[in-house]
C-alpha positions as CSV (number, residue, x, y, z in Angstrom):
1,X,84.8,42.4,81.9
2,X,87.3,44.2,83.9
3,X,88.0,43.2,87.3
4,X,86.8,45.4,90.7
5,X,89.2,45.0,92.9
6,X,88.3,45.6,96.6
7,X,91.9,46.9,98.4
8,X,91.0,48.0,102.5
9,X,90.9,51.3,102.8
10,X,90.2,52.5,98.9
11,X,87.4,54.7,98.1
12,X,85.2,52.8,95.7
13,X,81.8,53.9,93.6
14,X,78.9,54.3,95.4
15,X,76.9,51.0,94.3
16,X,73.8,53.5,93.7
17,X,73.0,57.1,93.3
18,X,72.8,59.7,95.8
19,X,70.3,62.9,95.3
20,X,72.0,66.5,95.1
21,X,70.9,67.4,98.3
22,X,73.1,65.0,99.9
23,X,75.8,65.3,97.9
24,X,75.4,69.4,98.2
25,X,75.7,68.9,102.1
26,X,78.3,66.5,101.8
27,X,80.8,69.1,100.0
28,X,79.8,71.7,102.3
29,X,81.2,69.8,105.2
30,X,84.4,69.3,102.4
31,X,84.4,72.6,102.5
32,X,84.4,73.6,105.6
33,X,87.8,72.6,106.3
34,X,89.3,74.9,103.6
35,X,91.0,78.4,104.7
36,X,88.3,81.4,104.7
37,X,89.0,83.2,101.6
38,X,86.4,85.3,102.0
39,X,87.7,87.1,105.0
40,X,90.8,88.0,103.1
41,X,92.7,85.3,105.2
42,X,94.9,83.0,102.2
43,X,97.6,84.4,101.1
44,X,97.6,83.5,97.9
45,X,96.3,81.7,94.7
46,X,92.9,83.2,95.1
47,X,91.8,86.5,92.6
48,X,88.2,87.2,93.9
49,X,87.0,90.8,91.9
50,X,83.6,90.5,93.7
51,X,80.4,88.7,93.7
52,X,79.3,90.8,90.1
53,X,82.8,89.6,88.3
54,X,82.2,86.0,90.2
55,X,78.7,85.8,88.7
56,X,79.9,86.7,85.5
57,X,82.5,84.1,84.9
58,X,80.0,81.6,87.1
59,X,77.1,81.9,84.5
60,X,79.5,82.0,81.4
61,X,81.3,79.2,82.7
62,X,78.1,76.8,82.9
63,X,77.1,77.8,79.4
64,X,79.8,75.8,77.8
65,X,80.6,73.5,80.9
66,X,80.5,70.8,78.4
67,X,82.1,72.0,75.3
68,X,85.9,71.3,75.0
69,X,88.2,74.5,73.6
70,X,90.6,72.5,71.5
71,X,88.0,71.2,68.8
72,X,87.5,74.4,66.8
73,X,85.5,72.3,64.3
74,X,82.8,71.4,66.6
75,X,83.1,74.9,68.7
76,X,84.1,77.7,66.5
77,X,82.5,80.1,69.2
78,X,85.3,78.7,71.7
79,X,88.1,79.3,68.8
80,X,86.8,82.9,68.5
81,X,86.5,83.7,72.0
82,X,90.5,82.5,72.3
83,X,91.5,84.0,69.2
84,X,90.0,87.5,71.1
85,X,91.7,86.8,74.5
86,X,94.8,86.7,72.5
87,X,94.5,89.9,70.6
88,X,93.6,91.8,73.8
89,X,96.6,90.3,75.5
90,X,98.4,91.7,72.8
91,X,97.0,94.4,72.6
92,X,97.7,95.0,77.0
93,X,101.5,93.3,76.6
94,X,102.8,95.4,73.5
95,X,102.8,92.6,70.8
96,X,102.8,94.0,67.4
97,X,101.2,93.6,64.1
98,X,102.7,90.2,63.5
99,X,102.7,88.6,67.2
100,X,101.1,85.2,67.8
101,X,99.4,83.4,71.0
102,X,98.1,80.8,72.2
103,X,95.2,79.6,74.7
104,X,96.8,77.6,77.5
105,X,95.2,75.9,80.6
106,X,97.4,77.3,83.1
107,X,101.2,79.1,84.0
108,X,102.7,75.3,83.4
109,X,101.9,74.6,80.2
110,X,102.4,78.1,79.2
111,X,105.9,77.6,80.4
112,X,106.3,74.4,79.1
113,X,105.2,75.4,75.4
114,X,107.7,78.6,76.0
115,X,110.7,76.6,76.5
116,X,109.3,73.8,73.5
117,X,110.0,76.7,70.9
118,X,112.8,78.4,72.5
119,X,114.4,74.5,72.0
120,X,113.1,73.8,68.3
121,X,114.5,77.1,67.5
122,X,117.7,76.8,68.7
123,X,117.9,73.3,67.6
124,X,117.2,74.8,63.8
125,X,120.3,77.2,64.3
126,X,122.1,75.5,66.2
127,X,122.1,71.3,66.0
128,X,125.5,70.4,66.9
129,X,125.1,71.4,70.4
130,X,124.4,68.2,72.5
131,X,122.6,69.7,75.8
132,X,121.5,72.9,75.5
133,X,120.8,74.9,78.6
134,X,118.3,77.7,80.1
135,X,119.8,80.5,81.7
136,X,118.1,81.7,84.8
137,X,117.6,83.8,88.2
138,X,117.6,82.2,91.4
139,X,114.5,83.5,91.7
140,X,112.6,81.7,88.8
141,X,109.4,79.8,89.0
142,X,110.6,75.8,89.8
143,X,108.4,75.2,86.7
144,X,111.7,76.0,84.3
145,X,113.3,73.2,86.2
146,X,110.6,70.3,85.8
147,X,110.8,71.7,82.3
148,X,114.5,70.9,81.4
149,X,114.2,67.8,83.2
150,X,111.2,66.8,80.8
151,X,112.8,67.5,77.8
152,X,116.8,66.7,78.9
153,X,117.8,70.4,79.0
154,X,120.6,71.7,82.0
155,X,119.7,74.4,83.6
156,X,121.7,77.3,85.5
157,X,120.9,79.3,87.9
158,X,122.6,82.7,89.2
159,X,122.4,85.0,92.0
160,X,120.2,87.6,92.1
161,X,121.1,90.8,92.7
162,X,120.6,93.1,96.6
163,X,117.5,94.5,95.6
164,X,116.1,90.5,94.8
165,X,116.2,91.2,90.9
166,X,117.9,89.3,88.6
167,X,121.8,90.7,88.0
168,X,121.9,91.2,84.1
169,X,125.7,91.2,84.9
170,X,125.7,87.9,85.8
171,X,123.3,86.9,83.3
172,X,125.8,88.2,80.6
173,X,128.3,86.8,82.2
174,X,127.1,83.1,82.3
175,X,125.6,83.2,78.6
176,X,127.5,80.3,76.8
177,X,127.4,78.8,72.8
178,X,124.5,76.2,75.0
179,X,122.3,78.9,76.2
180,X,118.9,78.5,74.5
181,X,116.6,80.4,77.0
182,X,117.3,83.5,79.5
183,X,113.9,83.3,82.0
184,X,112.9,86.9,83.6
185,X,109.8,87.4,85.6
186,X,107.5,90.0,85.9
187,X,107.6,89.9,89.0
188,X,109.0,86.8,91.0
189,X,107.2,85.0,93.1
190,X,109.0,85.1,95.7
191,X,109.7,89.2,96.1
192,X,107.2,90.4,93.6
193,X,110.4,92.7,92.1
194,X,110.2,92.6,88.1
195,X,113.1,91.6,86.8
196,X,114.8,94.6,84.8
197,X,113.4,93.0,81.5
198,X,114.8,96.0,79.3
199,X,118.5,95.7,80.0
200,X,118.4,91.4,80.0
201,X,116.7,92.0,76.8
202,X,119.3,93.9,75.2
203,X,122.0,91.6,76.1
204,X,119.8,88.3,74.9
205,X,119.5,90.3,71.3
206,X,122.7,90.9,71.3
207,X,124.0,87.6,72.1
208,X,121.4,85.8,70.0
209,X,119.6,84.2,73.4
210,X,116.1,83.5,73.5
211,X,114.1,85.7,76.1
212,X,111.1,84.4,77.8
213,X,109.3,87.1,80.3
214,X,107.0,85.0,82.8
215,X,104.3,87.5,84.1
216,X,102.0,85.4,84.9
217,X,101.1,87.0,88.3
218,X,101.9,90.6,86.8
219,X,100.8,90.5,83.4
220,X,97.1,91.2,83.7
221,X,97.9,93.9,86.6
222,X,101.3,95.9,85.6
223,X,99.7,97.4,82.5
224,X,96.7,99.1,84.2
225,X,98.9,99.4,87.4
226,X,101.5,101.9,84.9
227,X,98.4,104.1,84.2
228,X,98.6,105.7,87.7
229,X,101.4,104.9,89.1
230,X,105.1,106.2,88.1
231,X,108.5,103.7,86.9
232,X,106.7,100.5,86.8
233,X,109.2,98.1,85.0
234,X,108.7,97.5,81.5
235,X,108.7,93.9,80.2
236,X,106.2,93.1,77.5
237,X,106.9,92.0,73.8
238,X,107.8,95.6,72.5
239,X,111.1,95.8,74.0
240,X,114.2,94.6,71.8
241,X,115.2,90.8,73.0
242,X,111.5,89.6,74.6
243,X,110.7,86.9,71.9
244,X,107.8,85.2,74.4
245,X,105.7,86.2,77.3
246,X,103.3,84.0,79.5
247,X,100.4,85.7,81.7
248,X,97.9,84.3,83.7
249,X,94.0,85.3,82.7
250,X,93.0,83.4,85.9
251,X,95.2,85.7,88.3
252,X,94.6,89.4,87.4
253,X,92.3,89.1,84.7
254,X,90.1,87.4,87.5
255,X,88.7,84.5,85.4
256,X,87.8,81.2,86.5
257,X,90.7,79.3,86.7
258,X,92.5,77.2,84.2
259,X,93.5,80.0,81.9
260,X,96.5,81.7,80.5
261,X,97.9,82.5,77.5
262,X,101.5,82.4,75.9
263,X,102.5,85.4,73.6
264,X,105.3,85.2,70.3
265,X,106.3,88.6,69.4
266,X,107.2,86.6,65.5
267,X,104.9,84.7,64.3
268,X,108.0,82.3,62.9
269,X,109.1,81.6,66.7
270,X,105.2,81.1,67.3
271,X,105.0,78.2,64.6
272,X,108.1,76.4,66.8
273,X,105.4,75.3,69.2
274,X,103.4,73.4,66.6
275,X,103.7,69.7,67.2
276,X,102.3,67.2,63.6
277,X,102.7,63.9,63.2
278,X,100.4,62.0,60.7
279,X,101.8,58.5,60.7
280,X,98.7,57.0,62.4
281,X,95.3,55.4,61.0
282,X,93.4,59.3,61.4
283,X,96.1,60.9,59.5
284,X,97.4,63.9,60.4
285,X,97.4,65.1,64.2
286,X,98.5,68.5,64.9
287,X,98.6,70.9,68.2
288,X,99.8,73.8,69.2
289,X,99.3,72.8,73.2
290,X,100.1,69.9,75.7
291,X,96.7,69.5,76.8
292,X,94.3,67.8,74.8
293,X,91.5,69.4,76.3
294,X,91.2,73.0,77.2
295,X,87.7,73.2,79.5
296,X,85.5,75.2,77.3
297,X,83.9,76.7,80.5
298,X,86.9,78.5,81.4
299,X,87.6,80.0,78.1
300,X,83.9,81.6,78.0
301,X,84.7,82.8,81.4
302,X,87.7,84.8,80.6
303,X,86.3,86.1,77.3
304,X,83.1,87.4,79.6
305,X,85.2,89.1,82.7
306,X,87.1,90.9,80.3
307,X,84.5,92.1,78.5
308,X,82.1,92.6,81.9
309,X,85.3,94.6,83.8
310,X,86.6,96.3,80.1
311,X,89.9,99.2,80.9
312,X,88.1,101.0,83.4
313,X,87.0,98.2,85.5
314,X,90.8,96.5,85.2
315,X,92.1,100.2,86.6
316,X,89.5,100.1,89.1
317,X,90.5,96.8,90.8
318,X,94.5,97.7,90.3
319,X,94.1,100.6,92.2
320,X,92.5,99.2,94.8
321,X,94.7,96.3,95.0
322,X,97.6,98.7,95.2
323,X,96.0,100.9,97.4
324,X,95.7,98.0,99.7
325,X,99.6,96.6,99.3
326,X,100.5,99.8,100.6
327,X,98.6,99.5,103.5
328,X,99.8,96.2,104.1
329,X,103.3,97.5,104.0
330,X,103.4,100.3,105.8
331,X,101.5,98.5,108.8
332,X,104.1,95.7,108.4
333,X,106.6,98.3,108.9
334,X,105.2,100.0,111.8
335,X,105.6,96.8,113.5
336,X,108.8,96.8,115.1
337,X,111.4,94.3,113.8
338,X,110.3,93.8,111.1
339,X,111.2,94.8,107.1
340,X,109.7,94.4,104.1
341,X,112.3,92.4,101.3
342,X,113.3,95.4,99.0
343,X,111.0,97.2,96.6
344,X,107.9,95.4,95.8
345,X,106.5,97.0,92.0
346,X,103.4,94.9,92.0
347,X,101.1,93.5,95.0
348,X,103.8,90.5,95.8
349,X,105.0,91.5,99.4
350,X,107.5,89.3,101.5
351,X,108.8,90.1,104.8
352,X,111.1,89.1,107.1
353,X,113.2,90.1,110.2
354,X,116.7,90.0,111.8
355,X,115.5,89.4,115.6
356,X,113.5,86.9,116.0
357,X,112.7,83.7,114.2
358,X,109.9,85.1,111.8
359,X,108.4,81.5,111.2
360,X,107.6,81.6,114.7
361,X,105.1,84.1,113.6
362,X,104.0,82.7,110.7
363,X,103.6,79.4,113.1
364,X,101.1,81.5,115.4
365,X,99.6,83.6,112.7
366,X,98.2,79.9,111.5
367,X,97.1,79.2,114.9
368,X,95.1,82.5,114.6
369,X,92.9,81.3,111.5
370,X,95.5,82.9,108.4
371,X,96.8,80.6,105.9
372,X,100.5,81.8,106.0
373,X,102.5,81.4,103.0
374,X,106.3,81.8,103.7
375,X,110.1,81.9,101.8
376,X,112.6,79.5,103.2
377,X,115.9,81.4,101.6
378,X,115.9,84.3,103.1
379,X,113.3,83.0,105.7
380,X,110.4,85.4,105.5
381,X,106.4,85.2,105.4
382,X,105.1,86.2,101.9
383,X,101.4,87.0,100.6
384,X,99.8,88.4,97.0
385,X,97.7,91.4,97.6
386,X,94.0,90.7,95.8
387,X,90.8,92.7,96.0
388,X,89.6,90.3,98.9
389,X,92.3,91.6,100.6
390,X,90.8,94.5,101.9
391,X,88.0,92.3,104.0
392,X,91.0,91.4,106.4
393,X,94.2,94.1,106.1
394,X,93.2,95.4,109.7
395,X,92.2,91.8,111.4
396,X,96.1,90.9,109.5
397,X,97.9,93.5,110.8
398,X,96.6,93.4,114.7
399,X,97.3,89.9,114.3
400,X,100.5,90.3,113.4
401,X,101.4,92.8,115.8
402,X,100.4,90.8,118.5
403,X,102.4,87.3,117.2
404,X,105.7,89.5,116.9
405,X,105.3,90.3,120.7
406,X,105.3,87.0,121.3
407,X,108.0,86.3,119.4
408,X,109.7,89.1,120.8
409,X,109.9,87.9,124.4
């Protein structure tokens, strides 16, 4: 029998039972401490399409709450539902005939998995090279760093460019015989600029560098956003140089969360990301993933939004999310002192200013109720623009009027 251990302080089991109700009431008062969503005040990392889409994904979720993704031989309905969210990424992201994908639980693992093959296959070209390296932006996720560290890959970064892109200059520049990986992002976090994917691409081919595009923010939203609006970016699979591409299904696909998916535009670089071994008592084991378990509920989510919100629903929401982000910027830029950080080509806005401290004003915009997300280099206050958005854009904007006067004085 294992030993229970009582340690001061620890949370321990509850010795019996407790009835819904009571446990219902108890997360409510969890919950009450956590930012209003609702009322359009976080900033980020919630994708709410409405109480219909919510439904949706709520009801499809609890039908396979219980059923786990990654054993297609119990759940073949699971393995057909990922096999479709992959063909309509592909089918949204330019992959040809022959591209491949892959089901993941999140941005991480899709970027984890993205750097796995980029490593196997330049290992298979190129295995004298002790310590291969990525090649990246300043601007990158941190995820490419806690990558390299994992697997005992250096990692360079370079300036981005005045208009917060990424310089394919310096990029081409800084490309070595140990460059495995070039990272773009579509866009960056930080700015929300897409990196100019086309150009980068062109110089990876020609240099023989793996390209990874991360759009996990933009990937579900640039292609319905380039339907009505003019010179978004280009950086899906179809251009010369983009071997891999991430997006997240749980950001502008607006499923439940714990879903993404990671794109090959070969299906040869797609079998790099295969791991077997069968030197235990079972035999052989074989994945494709890091996770082990990929909640079924989530899969059946995504499958069902998309097919609930189909291309007409997805161009709906983009244009009222963009719709929105420009009324978030041009009331940002009424506000005196205050600038928006270059060109924004998705719903990704930071701001900053050169007279006053702007952190001040994040400091008393939190006072006021708003959960403030902010940029430390250059020091700036930051937000994705979502459909919820539009529930607090004016409440925002007089808010933030009123914490720059103060800053002001």
């Amino acid at each position: 029998m294992m030993p229970s251990l009582a340690v001061q302080g620890r949370k321990t089991l509850p010795a019996r039972g407790q009835p819904w109700s009571e446990l219902q009431q108890a997360l409510s008062a969890l919950r009450s401490a956590d930012t209003d969503w609702r009322q359009g005040r976080a900033s980020l990392d919630v994708y709410y399409a409405g109480e219909d889409v919510l439904d949706v994904a709520r009801r499809a979720y609890a039908m396979f709450i219980s059923e786990n993704a990654r054993a297609p031989h119990l759940f073949p309905s699971l393995q057909r539902m990922q096999e479709d969210l992959v063909q309509i990424s592909l089918s949204l992201l330019g992959g040809g005939r022959e591209a491949a994908g892959t089901v993941t639980c999140g941005s991480a693992e899709s970027a984890m998995l993205a750097v796995c093959s980029a490593y196997r296959a330049f290992r298979a070209r190129r295995p004298h090279v002790r310590r291969p390296h990525l090649l990246l932006p300043a601007s990158a996720h941190p995820v490419y760093e806690q990558a390299a560290e994992i697997m005992g890959l250096d990692l360079i970064r370079v300036a981005i460019g005045g208009d917060y892109r990424a310089s394919v200059e310096t990029l081409g520049q800084c490309i070595e015989p140990e460059t495995m990986m070039i990272v773009a992002s579509a866009p960056s976090q930080p700015f929300g600029a897409i990196d100019p994917v086309e150009a980068i691409g062109r110089i990876a081919r020609d240099r023989d560098v793996w390209l990874h595009v991360d759009a996990c923010i933009g990937g579900f939203l640039a292609p319905h956003v380039a339907r009505f609006v003019a010179g978004v970016p280009r950086f899906d699979l179809a251009l010369p140089g983009v071997r891999s591409l991430s997006a997240d299904l749980h950001t502008f696909g607006y499923a439940a969360n714990g879903v993404s998916v990671l794109l090959h535009a070969d299906p040869d670089d797609h079998a790099h990301q295969t791991f077997e071994y069968n030197q235990w008592p079972k035999g052989t084991w074989r994945s494709q993933t890091l996770s082990g378990t990929l909640a079924g509920g989530a899969v059946a989510a995504a499958w069902a939004v998309m097919h609930y919100l189909g291309e007409t629903g997805y161009r709906a929401l983009a244009q009222r999310v963009m719709h929105l982000r420009d009324r978030y910027i041009e009331g940002i830029e009424r506000i005196g002192g205050l600038h928006v950080l270059g060109k924004p080509d998705l719903s990704v806005i930071a701001f900053g200013s050169d007279e006053f401290d702007i952190h001040a004003v994040g400091d008393a915009m939190q006072e006021r109720g708003w959960q403030i997300s902010r940029l430390a280099s250059p020091a700036a206050l930051h937000m994705t623009v979502t459909p919820v958005h539009d529930q607090g854009v004016e409440a925002y904007l007089e808010d933030l009027a009123r914490c720059v006067a103060v800053a002001r004085r």
